[in-house]
C-alpha positions in Angstrom: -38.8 45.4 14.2 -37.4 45.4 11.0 -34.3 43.6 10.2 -31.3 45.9 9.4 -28.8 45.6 6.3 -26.2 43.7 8.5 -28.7 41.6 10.0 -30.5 40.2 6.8 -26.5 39.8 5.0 -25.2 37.9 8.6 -28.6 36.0 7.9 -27.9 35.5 3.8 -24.3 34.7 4.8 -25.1 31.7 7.3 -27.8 30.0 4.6 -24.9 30.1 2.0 -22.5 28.4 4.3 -25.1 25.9 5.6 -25.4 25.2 1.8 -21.9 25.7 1.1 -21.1 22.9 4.0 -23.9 20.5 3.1 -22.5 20.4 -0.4 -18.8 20.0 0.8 -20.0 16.8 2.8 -21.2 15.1 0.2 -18.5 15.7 -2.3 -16.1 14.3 0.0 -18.1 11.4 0.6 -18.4 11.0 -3.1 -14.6 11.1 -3.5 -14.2 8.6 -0.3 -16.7 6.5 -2.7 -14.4 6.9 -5.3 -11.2 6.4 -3.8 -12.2 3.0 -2.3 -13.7 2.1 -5.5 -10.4 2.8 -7.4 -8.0 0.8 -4.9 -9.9 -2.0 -5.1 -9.6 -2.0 -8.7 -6.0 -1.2 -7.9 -5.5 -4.2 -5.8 -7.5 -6.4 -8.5 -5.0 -5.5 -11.3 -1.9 -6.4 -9.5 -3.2 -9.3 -8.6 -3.6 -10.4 -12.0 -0.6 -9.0 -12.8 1.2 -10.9 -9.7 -0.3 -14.1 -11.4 0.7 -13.7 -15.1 4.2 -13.3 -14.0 4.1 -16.7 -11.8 2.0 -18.3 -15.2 4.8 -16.7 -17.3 7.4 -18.3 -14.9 6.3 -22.0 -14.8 5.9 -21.5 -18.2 9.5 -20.6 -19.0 10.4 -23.2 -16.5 8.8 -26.0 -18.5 8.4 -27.3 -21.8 4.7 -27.3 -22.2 3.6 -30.0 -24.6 1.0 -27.6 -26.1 2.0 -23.6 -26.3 0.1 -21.7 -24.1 -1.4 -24.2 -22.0 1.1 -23.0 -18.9 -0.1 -19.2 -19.4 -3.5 -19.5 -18.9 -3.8 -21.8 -15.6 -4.5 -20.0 -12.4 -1.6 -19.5 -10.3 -0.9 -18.5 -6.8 -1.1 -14.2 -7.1 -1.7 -13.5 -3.8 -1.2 -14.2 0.3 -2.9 -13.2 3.3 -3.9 -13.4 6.7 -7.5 -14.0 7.5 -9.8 -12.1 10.0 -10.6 -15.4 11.1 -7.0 -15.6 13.1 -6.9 -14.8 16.7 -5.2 -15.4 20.1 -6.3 -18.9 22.0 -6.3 -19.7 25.6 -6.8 -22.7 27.0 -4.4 -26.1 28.2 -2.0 -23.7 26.2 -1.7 -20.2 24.9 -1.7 -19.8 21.2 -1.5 -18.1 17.9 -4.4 -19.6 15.5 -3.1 -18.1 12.2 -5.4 -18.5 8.9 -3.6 -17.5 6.0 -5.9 -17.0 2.7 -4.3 -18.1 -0.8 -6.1 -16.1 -4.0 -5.0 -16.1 -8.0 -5.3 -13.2 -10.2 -8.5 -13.2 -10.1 -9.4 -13.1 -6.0 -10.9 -16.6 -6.2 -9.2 -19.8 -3.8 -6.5 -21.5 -5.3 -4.5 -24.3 -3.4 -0.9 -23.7 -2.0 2.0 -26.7 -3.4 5.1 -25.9 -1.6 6.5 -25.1 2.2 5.3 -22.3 4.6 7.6 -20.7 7.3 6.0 -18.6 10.3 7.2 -16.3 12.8 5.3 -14.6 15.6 7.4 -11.0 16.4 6.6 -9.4 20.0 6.5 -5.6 19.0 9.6 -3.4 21.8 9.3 0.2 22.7 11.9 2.0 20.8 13.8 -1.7 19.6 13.6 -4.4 17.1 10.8 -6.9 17.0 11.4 -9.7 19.6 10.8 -13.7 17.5 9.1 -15.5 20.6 8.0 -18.3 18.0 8.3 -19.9 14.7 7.4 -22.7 12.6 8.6 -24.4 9.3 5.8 -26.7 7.4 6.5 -28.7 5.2 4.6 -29.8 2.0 2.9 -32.5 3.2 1.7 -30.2 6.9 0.2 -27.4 4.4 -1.5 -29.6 2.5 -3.3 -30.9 6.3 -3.2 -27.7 7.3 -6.1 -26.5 4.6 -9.2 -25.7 6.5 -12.6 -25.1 4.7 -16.1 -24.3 5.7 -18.6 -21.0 5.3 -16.5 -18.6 6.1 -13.9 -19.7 3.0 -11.1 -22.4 2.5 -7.9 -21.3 4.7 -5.1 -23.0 6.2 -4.4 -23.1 9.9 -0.9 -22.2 11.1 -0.7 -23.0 15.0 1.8 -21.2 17.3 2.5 -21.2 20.6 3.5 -17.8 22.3 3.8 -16.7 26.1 1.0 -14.7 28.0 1.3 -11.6 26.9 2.5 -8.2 28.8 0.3 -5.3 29.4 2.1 -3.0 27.4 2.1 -4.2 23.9 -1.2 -4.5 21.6 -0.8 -7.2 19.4 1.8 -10.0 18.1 3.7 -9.4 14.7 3.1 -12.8 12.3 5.1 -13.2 8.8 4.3 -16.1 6.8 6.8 -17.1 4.1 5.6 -19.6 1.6 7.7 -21.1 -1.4 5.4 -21.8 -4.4 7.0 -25.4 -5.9 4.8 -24.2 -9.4 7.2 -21.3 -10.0 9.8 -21.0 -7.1 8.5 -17.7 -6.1 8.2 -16.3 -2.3 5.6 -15.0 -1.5 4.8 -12.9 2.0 2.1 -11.9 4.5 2.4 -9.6 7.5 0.3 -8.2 9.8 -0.8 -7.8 13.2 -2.8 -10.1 15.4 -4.5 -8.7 18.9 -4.0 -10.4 21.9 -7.7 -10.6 23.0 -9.1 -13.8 22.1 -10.3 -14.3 18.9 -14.4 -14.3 19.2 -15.1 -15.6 15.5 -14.9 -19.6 15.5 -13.3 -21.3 12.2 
């Protein structure tokens, strides 16, 4: 039987669209591509920036012998907490926080200066409960740098109470006072109760 005019432009129709869809999926990907590709560039950028500023801040602060000197050493652009963190059990239940320190330039660079820590319990509908905090000083961060395969970070111990049923993870900030420029810099995230499955 041979196909009618309907049938053969239902038929026509349905190729297009299979072709229309097939090239929709791969420009988004392409844009995803893109998109990911130009944040991290993004992120790059004002991290250098971040860590002119700090240069540009000691260097004002002190009267370098030689001009210019001050500008051009790495400086502390950039805090975070590391995948590597997790929830402990064991004699006692505790927050293992690794916090990550980076220059302008995404590469290690040693912290000089106190760290403050708070672990937050997240209420329905309320303000963040503190069920634990810390102040380091100095002379603790500089023992609390931890290296090995995985990258240099520094281990920020907590303890906090068994957790209830009903939240998902704990809340940390991390304060730390840079003694090169006086800045503070901040990290914030979440950390999930389940016990951390990645060793340090």
């Amino acid at each position: 039987m041979r196909p009618t005019f309907s049938t053969s432009l239902l038929l026509i129709s349905a190729v297009l669209l299979a072709g229309c869809d097939s090239r929709s999926r791969r420009a988004s990907a392409r844009l995803r591509t893109e998109n990911d590709d130009l944040k991290r560039q993004v992120e790059g950028l004002e991290a250098r920036q971040a860590e002119l500023e700090a240069s540009l801040l000691a260097s004002e602060q002190t009267n370098a012998s030689v001009p210019g000197t001050r500008v051009e050493s790495p400086r502390l652009a950039h805090l975070s907490i590391s995948p590597l963190s997790g929830y402990e059990t064991g004699e006692t239940t505790h927050l293992e926080i690794h916090l990550t320190a980076a220059d302008g330039r995404q590469r290690p660079i040693q912290l000089h200066g106190p760290i403050e820590a708070q672990v937050l319990r997240p209420v329905s509908g309320g303000t963040p409960e503190l069920v634990s905090s810390i102040d380091m000083t100095t002379a603790d961060v500089r023992d609390a740098w931890r290296g090995g395969i995985l990258g240099a970070t520094y281990l920020i111990e907590l303890p906090v109470p068994e957790p209830s049923g009903e939240s998902t993870a704990w809340i940390v900030h991390i304060f730390h006072d840079d003694l090169h420029t006086g800045r503070r810099l901040e990290a914030s995230g979440p950390i999930a109760h389940q016990p951390s499955t990645v060793m340090p």
